[in-house]
Every structure is written in structure tokens, then in C-alpha cells.
C-alpha positions in Angstrom: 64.6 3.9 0.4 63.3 0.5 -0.3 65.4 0.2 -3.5 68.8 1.6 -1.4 67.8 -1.5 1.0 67.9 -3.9 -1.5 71.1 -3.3 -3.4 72.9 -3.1 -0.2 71.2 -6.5 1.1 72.1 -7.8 -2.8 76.1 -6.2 -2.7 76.1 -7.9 0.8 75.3 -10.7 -0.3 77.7 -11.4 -3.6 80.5 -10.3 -1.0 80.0 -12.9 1.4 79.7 -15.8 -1.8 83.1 -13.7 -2.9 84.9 -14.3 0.4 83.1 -18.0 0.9 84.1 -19.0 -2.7 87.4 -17.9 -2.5 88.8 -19.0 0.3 87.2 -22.5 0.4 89.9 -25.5 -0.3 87.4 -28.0 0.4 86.9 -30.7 -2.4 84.4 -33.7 -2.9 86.0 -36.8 -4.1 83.6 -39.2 -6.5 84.6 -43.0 -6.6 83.3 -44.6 -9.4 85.2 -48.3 -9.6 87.8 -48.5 -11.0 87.6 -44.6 -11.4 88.1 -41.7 -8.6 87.0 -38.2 -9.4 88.2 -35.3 -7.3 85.7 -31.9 -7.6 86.1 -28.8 -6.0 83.1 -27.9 -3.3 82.6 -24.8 -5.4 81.8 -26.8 -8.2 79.6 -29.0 -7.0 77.4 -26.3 -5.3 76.8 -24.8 -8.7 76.5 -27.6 -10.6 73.6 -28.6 -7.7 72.1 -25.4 -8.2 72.1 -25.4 -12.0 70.7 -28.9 -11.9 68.1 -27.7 -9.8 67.5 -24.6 -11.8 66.5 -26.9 -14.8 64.8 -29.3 -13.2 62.1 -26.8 -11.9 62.1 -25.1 -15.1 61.5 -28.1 -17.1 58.9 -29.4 -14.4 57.2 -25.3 -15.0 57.4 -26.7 -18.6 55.6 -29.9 -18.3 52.7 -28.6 -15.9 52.2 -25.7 -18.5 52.4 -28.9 -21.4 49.4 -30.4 -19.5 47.6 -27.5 -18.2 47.1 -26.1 -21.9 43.5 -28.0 -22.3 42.2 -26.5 -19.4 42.9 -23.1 -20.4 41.5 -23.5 -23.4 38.8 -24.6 -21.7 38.2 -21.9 -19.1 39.2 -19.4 -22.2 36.0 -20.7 -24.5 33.6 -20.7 -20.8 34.9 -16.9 -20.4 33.8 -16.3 -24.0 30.7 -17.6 -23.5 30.6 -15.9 -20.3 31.2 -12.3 -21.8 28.6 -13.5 -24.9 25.9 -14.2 -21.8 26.9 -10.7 -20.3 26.7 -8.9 -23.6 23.8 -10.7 -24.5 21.9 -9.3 -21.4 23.9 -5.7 -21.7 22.4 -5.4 -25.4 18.7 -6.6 -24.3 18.3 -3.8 -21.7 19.7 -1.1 -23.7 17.3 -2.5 -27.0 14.2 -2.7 -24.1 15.0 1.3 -23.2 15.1 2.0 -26.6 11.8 0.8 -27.3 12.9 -2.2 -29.1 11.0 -4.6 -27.8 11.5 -7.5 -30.2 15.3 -7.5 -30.6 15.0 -7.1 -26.6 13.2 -10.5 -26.2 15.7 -12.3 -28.4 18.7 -10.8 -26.8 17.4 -11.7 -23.5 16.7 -15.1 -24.8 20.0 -15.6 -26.0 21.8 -14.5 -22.8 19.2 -17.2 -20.9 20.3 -19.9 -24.3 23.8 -19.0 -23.0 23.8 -19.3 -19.4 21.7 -23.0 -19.9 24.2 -24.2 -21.5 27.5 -22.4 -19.3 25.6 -24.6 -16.7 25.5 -27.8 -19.0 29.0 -27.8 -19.9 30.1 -26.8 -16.4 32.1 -29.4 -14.5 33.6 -29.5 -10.7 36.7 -28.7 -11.8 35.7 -25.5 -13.9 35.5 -22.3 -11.7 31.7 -21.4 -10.1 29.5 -18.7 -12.9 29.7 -16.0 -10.7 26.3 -14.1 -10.4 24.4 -16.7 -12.7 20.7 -16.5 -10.6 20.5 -12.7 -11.0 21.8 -12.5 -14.2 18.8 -15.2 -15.4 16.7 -13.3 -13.4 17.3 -10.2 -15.0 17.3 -11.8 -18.4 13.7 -13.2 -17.4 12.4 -9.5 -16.4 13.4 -8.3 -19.6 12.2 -10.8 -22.2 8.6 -9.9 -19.4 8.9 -6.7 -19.8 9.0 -6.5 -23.5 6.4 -9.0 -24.1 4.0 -7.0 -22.1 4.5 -4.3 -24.0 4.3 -6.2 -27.3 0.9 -7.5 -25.3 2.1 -11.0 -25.3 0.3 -11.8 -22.5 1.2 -15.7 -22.3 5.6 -14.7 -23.0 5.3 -12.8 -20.2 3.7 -15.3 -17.5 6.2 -17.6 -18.6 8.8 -15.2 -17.5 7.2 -14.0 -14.9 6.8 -17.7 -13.5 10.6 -18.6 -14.5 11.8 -15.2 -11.8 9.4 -16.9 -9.5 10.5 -20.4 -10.1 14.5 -19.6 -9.0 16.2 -21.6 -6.1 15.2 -20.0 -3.2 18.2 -21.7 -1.3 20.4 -20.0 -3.1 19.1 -16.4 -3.0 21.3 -13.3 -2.5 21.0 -9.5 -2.0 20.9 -9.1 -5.5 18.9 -12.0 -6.3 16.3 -10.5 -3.5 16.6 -7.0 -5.5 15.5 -8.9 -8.5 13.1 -10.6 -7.3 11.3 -7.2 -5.5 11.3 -6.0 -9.1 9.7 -9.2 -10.4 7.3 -8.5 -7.5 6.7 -4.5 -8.8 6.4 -5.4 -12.3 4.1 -7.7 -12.1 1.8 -5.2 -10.2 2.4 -2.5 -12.5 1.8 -5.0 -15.5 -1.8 -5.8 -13.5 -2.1 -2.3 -13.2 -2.0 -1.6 -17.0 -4.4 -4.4 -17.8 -6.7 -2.6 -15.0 -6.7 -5.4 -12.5 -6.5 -3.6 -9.5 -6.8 -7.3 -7.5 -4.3 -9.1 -8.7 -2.2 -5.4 -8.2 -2.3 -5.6 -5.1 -2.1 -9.5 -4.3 1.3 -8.7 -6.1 2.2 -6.1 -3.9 1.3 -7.9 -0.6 3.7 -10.4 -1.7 6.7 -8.0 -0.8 8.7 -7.8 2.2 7.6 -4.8 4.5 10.4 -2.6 3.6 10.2 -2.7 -0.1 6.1 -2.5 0.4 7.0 0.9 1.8 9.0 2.4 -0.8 7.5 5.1 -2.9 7.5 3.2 -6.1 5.6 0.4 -4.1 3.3 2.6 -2.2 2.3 4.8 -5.4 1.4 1.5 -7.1 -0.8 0.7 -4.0 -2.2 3.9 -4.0 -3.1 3.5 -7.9 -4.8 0.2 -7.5 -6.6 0.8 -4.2 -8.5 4.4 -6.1 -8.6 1.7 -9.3 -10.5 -0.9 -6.8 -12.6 1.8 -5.3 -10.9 1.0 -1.6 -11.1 4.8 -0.8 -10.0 4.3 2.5 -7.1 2.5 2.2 -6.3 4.8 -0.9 -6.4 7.3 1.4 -4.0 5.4 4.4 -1.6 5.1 1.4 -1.8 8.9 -0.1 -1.3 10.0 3.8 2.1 7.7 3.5 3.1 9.2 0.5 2.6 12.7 1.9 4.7 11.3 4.8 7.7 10.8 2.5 7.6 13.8 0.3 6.3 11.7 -3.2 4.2 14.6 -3.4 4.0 18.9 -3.4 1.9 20.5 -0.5 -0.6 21.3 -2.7 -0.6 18.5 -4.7 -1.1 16.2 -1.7 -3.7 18.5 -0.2 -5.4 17.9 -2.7 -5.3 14.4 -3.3 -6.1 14.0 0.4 -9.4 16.0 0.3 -10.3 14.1 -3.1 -10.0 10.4 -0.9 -11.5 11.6 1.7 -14.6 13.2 0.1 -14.5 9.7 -1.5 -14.3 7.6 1.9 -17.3 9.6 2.6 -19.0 8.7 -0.3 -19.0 4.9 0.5 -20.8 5.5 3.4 -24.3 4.0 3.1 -26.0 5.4 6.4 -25.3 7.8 9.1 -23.6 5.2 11.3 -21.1 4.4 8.3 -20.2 8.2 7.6 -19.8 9.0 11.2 -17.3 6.4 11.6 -15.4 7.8 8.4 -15.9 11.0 9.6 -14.0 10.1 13.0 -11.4 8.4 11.2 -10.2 11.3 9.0 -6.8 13.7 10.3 -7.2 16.8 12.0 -6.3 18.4 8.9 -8.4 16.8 6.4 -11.3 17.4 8.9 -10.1 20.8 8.8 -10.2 21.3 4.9 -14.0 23.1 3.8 -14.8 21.2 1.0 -14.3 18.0 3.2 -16.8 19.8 6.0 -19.5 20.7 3.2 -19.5 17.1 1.8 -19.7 15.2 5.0 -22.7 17.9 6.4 -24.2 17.4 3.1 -24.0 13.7 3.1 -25.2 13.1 6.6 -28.0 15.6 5.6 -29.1 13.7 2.6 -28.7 10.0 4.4 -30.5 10.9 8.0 -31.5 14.6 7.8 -29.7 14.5 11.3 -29.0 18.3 11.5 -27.9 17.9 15.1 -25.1 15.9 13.9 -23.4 18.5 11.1 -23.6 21.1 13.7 -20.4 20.5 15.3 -19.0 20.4 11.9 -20.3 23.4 10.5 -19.7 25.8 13.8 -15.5 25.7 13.0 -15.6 26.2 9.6 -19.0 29.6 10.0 -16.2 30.6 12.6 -13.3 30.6 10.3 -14.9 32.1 7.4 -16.8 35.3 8.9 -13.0 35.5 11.4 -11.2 35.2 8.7 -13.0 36.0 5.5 -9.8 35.5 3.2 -10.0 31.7 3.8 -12.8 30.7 2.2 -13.6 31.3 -1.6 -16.7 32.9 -3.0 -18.0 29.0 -4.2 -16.9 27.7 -0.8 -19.2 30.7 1.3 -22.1 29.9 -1.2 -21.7 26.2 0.0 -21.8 27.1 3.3 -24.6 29.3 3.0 -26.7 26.4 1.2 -25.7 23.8 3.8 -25.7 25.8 7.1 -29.6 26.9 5.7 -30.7 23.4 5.2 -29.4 22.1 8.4 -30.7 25.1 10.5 -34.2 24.7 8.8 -34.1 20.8 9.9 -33.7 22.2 13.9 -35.7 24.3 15.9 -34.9 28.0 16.1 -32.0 29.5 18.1 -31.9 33.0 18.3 -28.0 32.7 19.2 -27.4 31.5 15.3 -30.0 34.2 14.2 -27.6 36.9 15.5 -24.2 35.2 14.3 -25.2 35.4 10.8 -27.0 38.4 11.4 -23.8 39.9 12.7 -21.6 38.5 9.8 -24.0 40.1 6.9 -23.7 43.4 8.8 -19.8 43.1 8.8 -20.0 41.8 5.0 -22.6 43.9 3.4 -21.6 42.6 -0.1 -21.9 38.8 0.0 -25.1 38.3 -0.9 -24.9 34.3 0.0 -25.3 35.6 3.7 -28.3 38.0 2.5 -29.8 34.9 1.5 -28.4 32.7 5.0 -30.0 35.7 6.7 -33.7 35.3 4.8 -33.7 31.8 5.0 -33.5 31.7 8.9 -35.5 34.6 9.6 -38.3 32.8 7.4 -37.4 30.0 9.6 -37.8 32.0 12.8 -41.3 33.5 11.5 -39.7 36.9 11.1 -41.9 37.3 7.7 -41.0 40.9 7.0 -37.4 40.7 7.3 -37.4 37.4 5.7 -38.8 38.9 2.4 -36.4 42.0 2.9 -33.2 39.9 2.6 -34.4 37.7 -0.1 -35.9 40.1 -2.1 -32.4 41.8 -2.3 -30.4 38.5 -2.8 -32.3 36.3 -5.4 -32.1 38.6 -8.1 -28.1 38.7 -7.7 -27.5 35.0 -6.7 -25.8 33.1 -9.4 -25.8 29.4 -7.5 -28.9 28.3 -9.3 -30.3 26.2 -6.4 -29.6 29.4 -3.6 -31.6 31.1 -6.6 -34.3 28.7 -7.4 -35.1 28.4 -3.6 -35.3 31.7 -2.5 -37.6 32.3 -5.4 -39.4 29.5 -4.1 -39.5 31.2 -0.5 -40.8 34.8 -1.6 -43.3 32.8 -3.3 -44.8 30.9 -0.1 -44.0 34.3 1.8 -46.6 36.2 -0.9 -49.2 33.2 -0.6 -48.9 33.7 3.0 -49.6 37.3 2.0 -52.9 36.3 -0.3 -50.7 38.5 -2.8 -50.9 35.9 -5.7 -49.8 37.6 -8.5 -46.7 38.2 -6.8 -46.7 34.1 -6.0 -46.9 33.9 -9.4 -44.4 35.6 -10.5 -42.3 34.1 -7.9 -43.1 31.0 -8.6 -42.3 31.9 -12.4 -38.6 33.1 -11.8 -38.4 30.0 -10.0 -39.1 27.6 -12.4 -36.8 30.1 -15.1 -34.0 29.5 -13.1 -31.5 27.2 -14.8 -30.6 23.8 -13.3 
């Protein structure tokens, strides 16, 4: 439709010059003394038009004349451009190919190239588009590589040429660059074990990079690296947050820094505080329970105190039998025994585990619970009874060595030393 337009606009037009032309008598006389020249209007319209025809082509001439240095000049800076570009192109594909050396040098040329783009750069040449993340780049490459040739000192000087860039003159991709700059450097620290100088790396970013995965699993690395279990554990809790991990994977990783958070406590003041500051679900998880009861148990002997800790997880596993493992019931026989042995006796625990090895006549780690607290309630007879029937059968050596150890006192109670003896004697055969 467009073309249809235009060649009736164009056939309008040569009909109206047809009709103008032809029908004009006019004429333009030219006195030149002593001479008089008489021209038709006709022909002096086209000889105006010709005249200015070729004086506009020959002026298109004479500015392409003059303008032929400059683009020769702009053609040998675009050379030099692409050179820079390929340069850099050639250095990252050598640096994933684990050629480190041809990497440095082909980042080093690129940098050689842009130095001198800016030397030779004048006002009038056209701005190098890109130049502060492209040297930046170049910069994290050549770093890059020289840390993995171990060239410690090539890669500070990078590393302090990113840092050193014109912070006026910073874009969104010069920002991106300089995050990585920022999480290299941490992960370089990282490889030469300086958790430290990790994370003084990774304080230096902005909060929204410091929160991305890649970020927060460095953090997490240097934090267990720097044994700061519970900011290990803050991180790890993050991380579950966003999915960096599988459900079992960070269930796991969770109850291994918070067993560890409880480690670093020094007194009972110190684990109770850790203790409170653990999630609902790691509080939850048995092996978390165990360690902190046992913990408390060996810092203070404050039995009073693992109570409330134990009393969930005895519920749980005589409620719900399928939730706790053989090694995990064994634990919580050997714990619950120690810390019941530390209090006075209460017949109301005497008939909860009394009631639970009735229901589960075959695990023999709530025999032994049973023996131990009768023996702690003075119930001699019954004592020996349960023990007698678990010890043999136990396989946790320590349940095994110490309820040896009881039917011993029970039989010197008795004045039945041979039978001391012997218990004494399995006792001490028992295998640490």
C-alpha cells in the first residue's frame, strides 16, 4: 500500500512539472555590457538545480577527502578494540580449560591493550565503551590463575588493581565485578585455610550479595573452618531457608552445629544459654537432647536441669517406638540412668520405665534402665533380676561394664564374694 502511495505521489508529481514546464513563457534576460542574453525560466531552473546538485556532491567529496584520517583512525582503535575483547574472550576460555599460564598472559595482554586504547585516546575519538569492567575482569582472571599456579604475590597485585578502580565511575556491571572480586578473594582465603581474612572478605559485601547462596556457603565454610559454631549454625539455618540444601542433608548439618555450639560451652550457664538459643526443631532432634543432657551432666552434674530435656524425647520413644534407633534408645537408657541416679527417687519415673519394659519385653537397654533405678530405689532383688538378664546381652560396652559393676556391689551387699568376684571380673573383661 505504501509503495501504491508513492508512485502515485511520484506520477503526481512529474505531471504537475509537465504542465508547469510546458506552458511557462516566462524568460530571464542576462545583461552583461555590451552583451544581453535572453534564457528561458525553464532553463535556468535546471541549470540552478544542476549547479546545486554538483556543488553538494563535490562538497560530499571534499568532507569524505578530509575525513579519511579519522577513519583510519577510529578503524586501527576498533582493531585494537576487538584485539582487547579477544584478548580477554581467549583468557577466560584458556582459565576454564585449566590453562592457567596462557590465561595470565592473555589477560595481560587484553589489560597491555586497553592501557594503551586509553593512551592514544583523544576528545575527539569516541568513549571505550565498557573499559572498567572489562579491566576488571581481565584483573580477576590473571588472579584467578595465579592462585591456582600458587603465585601468591600475582594475585594480590590483581586483586589490589580490582580494588584500586574509580569508584566514581562505577556501574552495575562494574558492581557485579567487583562482588566477584569480593567472593574470590574469600574463596582464595578459604583455600589457603584462613578462615579470618574469609570472612573480613565477605563482610566487605553489600547485604544482598552477602545473602546469596554462593556467599552464605562461603560463610558457612569459614565460620565451621574458624570454629564460630554458632554463627556456623545462624548461616546453615539460612541456607536451609533457601533450599542450598536436601532435607536430610540439612538436618543433618544442623544437628552436627548444634551439637558443636554445645560443645563450646565451658559451664552450665554457657550450655543453658546455647541450649535456649537452638530451633524448636533442632531441640527436637535426639542426638541434640543426648548431647546437651550429657554435657550439662558432665560440666555441673545438675540432673534437675536435663530433666525437662529428657521427659519429651522418654515420651516419644516408648509412644512411638519407631522413632528412635536401637543406638539412640541405648543412649537414652545410659543418660536417663545417670541423671536419675544424680536425684532422689520418684516412684512416678520407677513405674514409666517400669511400664515401657513391660510393653517392650525385648529391648534389653530398658532391662538395664529398669535395674539401674530399682538399685537406685533400694529395691535389691528386683535390681539384680533385671540386670542379671540384661548385662550378659548388652553390647554398649559402658551399659555392660556398669551393670557388671552393679551386680557386683549388689553381691558384696550380699557377703556373696565369689560372685563379686566374678562380677567384678566380667567387668573389667568388658572392652572399652
Amino acid at each position: 500500500m505504501k509503495a501504491a502511495l508513492w508512485f502515485v505521489a511520484l506520477f503526481g508529481v512529474a505531471v504537475a512539472s509537465a504542465l508547469l514546464a510546458g506552458g511557462n513563457q516566462s524568460t530571464v534576460t542576462v545583461f552583461w555590457s555590451p552583451h544581453r542574453v535572453d534564457l528561458s525560466l525553464n532553463l535556468v531552473l535546471l541549470v540552478l538545480v544542476v549547479l546545486f546538485v554538483m556543488l553538494h556532491l563535490a562538497w560530499r567529496a571534499m568532507s569524505a577527502l578530509f575525513e579519511l584520517p579519522h577513519q583510519a583512525r577510529r578503524w586501527r582503535l576498533q582493531q585494537k578494540e576487538r584485539a582487547m575483547h579477544a584478548a580477554l574472550l581467549d583468557a577466560l576460555s584458556e582459565l576454564w580449560s585449566g590453562r592457567y599460564v596462557r590465561a595470565v598472559k592473555s589477560a595481560e595482554k587484553a589489560l597491555a591493550l586497553e592501557a594503551l586504547l586509553t593512551s592514544v585516546r583523544t576528545a575527539d575519538d569516541a568513549p571505550l565503551r565498557h573499559t572498567q569492567q572489562l579491566r576488571a575482569l581481565s584483573h580477576l582472571v590473571a588472579a584467578e590463575s595465579a592462585h591456582a599456579l600458587r603465585d601468591r604475590d600475582a594475585r594480590v597485585s590483581h586483586l589490589q588493581s580490582v580494588m584500586a578502580l574509580d569508584h566514581d565511575q562505577k556501574d552495575d556491571a562494574v558492581e557485579a565485578a567487583m562482588e566477584s572480586a569480593y567472593l574470590g578473594a574469600a574463596r582464595w582465603a578459604l583455600g589457603d585455610h584462613d578462615a579470618p581474612e574469609a570472612l573480613r572478605w565477605l563482610d566487605g559485601l553489600r547485604h544482598g550479595p552477602a545473602r546469596r547462596t554462593l556467599a552464605l556457603r562461603m560463610r558457612l565454610k569459614a565460620t565451621r573452618l574458624d570454629q564460630q559454631h554458632t554463627l556456623a549454625l545462624d548461616t546453615a539455618r539460612l541456607l536451609a531457608k533457601h533450599g542450598a540444601f536436601s532435607e536430610a542433608a540439612a538436618q543433618n548439618l544442623l544437628r552436627e552445629l548444634a551439637v558443636a555450639s554445645l560443645n563450646d560451652a565451658h559451664d552450665s550457664a554457657q550450655l543453658q544459654r546455647a541450649w535456649d538459643g537452638l530451633e524448636t526443631a533442632e531441640r527436637n532432634q535426639p542426638e541434640v537432647v543426648l548431647h546437651a543432657a550429657q554435657r550439662m551432666l558432665k560440666l555441673s552434674g545438675e540432673a534437675a536441669a536435663v530433666m525437662p530435656w529428657l521427659t519429651p524425647l522418654w515420651n516419644r520413644m516408648v509412644q512411638h517406638p519407631d522413632s528412635c534407633t536401637p543406638a539412640i534408645r541405648e543412649r537414652v537408657a545410659q543418660t536417663l540412668a545417670r541423671a536419675l541416679a544424680l536425684l532422689p527417687p520418684d516412684p512416678e519415673w520407677l513405674a514409666s520405665i517400669d511400664r515401657a519394659r513391660q510393653t517392650y519385653p525385648r529391648w534389653l537397654e530398658l532391662q538395664y534402665l529398669a535395674g539401674m533405678v530399682c538399685w537406685h530405689h533400694a529395691l535389691w532383688g528386683k535390681a539384680q533380676q533385671m540386670l542379671e538378664q540384661a548385662a550378659p546381652q548388652l553390647t554398649h560396652a559402658d551399659m555392660k561394664r556398669q551393670a557388671w559393676r552393679t551386680l557386683a556391689q549388689l553381691a558384696e551387699q550380699k557377703e556373696d564374694t565369689p560372685r563379686a568376684h566374678l562380677c567384678w571380673k566380667r567387668a573389667a573383661e568388658v572392652a572399652g
